[in-house]
C-alpha positions in Angstrom: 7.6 1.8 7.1 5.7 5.1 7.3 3.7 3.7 4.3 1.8 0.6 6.1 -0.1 3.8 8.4 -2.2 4.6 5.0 -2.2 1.6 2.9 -5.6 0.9 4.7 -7.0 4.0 3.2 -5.3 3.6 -0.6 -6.7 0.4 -0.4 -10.2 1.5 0.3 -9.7 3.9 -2.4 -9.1 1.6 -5.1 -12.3 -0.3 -3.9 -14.6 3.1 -4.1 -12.8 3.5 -7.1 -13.5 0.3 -8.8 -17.0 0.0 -7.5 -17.8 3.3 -9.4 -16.2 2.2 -12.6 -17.9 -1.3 -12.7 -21.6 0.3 -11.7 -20.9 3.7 -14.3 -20.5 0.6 -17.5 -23.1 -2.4 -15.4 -25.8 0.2 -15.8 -25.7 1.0 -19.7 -25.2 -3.0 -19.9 -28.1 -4.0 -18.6 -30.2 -1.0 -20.4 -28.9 -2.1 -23.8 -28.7 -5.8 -23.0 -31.5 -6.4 -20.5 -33.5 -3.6 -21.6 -33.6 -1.9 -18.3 -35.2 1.9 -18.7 -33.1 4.5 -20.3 -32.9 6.4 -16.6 -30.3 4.1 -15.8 -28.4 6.1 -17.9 -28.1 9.0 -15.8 -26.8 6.7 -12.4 -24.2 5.5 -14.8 -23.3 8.7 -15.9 -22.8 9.9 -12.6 -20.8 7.0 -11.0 -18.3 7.3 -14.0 -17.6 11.4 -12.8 -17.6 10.2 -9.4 -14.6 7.3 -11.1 -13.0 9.7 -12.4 -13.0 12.2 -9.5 -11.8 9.4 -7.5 -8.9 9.1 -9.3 -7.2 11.8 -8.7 -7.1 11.4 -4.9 -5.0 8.7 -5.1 -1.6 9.6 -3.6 0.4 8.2 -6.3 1.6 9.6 -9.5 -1.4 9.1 -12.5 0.7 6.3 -14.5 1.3 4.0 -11.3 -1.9 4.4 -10.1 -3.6 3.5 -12.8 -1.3 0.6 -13.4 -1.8 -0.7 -9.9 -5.6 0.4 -9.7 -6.1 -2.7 -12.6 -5.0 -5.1 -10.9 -7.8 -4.2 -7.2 -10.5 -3.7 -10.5 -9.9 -7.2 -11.6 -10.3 -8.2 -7.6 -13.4 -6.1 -7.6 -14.9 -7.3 -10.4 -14.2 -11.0 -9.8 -16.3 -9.9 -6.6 -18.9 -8.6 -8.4 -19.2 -11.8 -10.8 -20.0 -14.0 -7.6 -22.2 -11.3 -5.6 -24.2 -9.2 -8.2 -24.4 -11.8 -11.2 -24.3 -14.9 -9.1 -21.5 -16.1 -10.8 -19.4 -18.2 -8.3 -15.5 -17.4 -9.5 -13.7 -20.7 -10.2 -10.1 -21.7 -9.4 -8.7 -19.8 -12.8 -10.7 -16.8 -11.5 -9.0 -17.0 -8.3 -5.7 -17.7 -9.7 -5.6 -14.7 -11.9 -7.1 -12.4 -9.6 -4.2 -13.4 -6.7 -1.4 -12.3 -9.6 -3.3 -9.4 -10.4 -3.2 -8.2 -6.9 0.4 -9.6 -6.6 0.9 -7.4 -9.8 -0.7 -4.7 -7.8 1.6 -4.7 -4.8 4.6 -4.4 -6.1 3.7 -1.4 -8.6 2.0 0.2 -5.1 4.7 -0.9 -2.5 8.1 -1.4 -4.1 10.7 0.8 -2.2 11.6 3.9 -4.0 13.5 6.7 -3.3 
């Protein structure tokens, strides 16, 4: 089970990664919906490179990582609903983020040769 020794660090990675992705699209949101000054644009700009860059140091090929990156983003951004918008998640939230991560887990840790 040589895997288990970095799954602590893949998982971290998908949470960078998602952070990045949901701050690179929160920030044009709330300059086009809240009016926040253009500038914001620039952050957001940024975090998406740095989303993008991220990708690619995930140790998987592009296709499954991807695949199994949705399924932390959905985690991530259910987190962000309750802690950035003060949105508390509800038990439908819950629910679909648990089979997303289920979903997650066995794209990321089904045995392959």
């Amino acid at each position: 089970m040589e895997w288990l020794s970095g799954l602590p660090r893949v998982a971290g990675l998908f949470v960078l990664t998602a952070l990045a992705e949901i701050i690179g699209c929160y920030l044009p949101w709330l300059v086009l919906r809240e009016g926040k000054p253009w500038w914001l644009l620039v952050p957001a700009a940024l975090s998406l490179a740095v989303f993008a860059w991220l990708l690619t140091l995930h140790p998987a090929a592009a296709g499954r990582t991807y695949a199994a990156y949705g399924g932390v983003y959905v985690a991530v951004a259910i987190g962000w609903l309750w802690l950035v918008d003060g949105v508390r998640p509800d038990r439908w939230d819950a629910l679909g983020c648990g089979l997303a991560l289920a979903g997650m887990a066995v794209i990321m840790l089904a045995p392959r040769s």
